[in-house]
N, C-alpha and C positions, 0 to 999 in steps of 0.2 A: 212332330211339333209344328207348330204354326207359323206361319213370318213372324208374327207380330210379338211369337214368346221371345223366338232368335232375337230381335234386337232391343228382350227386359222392356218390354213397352206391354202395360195392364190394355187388355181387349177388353171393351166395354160393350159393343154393338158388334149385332153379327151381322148387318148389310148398313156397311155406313159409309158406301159410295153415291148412294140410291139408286139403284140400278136394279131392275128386274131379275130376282130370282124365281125358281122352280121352288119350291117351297117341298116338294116328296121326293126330290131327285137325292142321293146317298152322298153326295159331296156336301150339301147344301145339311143335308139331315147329320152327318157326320163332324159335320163343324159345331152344331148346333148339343150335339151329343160332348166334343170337347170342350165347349162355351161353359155344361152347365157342369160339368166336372171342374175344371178350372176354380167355376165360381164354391162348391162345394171344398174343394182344398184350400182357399183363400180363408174361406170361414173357419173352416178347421183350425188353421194354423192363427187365427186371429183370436179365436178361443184358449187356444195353448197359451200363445201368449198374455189374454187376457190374468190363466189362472198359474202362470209362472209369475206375473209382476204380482197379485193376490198373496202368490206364497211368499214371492222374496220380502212384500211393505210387513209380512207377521213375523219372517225372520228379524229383519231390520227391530221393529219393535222391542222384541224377545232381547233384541242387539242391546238396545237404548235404555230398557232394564237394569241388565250388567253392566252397561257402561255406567252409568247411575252409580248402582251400587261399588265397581271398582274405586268411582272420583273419590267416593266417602273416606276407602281404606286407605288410599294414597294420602288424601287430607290428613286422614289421623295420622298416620307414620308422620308425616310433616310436623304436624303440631309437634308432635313426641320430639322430632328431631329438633326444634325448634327450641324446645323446652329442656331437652339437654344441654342444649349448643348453650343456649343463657343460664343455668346453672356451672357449665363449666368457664363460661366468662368470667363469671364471680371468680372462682375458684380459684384464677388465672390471674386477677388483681391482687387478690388477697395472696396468694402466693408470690408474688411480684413482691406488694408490701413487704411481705416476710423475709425476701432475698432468698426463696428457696422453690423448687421446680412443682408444676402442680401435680395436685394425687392422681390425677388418672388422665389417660392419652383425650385427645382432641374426638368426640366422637362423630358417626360418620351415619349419614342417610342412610346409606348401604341401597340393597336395590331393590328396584320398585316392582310391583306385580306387574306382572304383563298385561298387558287387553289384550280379549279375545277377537281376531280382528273381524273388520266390518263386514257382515255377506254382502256379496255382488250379484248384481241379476246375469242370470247366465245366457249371453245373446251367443243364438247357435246360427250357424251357415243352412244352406237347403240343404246340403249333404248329412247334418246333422254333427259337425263338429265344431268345437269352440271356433266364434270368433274372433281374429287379434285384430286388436284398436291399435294404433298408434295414437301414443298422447305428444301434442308439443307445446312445450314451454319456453320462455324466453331465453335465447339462446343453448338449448340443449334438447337433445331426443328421449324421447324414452320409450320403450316397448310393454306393453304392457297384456299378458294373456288374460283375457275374461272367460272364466270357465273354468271344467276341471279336465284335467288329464292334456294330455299332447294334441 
């Protein structure tokens, strides 16, 4: 490797002291051989990326669908419950009027569908495993792994 990869610093120019080089001498050709590699893995990996954010903004989409359609059936359960709950208000007066208990128990939400949860773009390390983000919020830590597996 090069100095300039050792200290995560992108090499841009292969003589950018200005300084006279041998232009056919094998250190000089050799560098120029890892210059255009470099640049060929740079693109690679900027294509990858390109077409991992492409697939995650379709996942997302695909996401924003179901979520869609979940808000709907929550709604409805809502309503329903909603629509109970004031049916058995009545119920509750009128049985009060009467001095006697009401006909059926206090009904209940009960529980709600899950969401499918949101996909995350999966940012990998050079090595090729998940990388962990630390998130901070006001006053506390959190850890948070982006990716799949360990």
């Amino acid at each position: 490797q090069s100095q300039a990869e050792k200290e995560g610093q992108k090499r841009r120019k292969l003589v950018s002291d200005g300084l006279p080089r041998l232009m056919t001498g094998d250190k000089f050709f050799s560098s120029v051989v890892e210059h255009n590699a470099a640049q060929e893995k740079e693109k690679a990996e900027k294509e990858a990326r390109k077409a991992e954010k492409e697939k995650h903004q379709e996942a997302l989409e695909e996401w924003k669908k179901l979520k869609a359609a979940w808000d709907k059936r929550v709604e409805a359960q809502r309503k329903r419950y909603k629509e109970a709950l004031s049916q058995w208000e009545q119920e509750k007066q009128l049985a009060k009027l009467e001095c006697r208990r009401p006909g059926w128990k206090k009904p209940l939400l009960g529980r709600l569908e899950r969401l499918a949860p949101k996909p995350k773009l999966q940012v990998l390390r050079k090595d090729g495993r998940p990388q962990i983000v630390t998130k901070r919020r006001k006053g506390t830590r959190t850890r948070t792994r982006i990716g799949i597996g360990r």
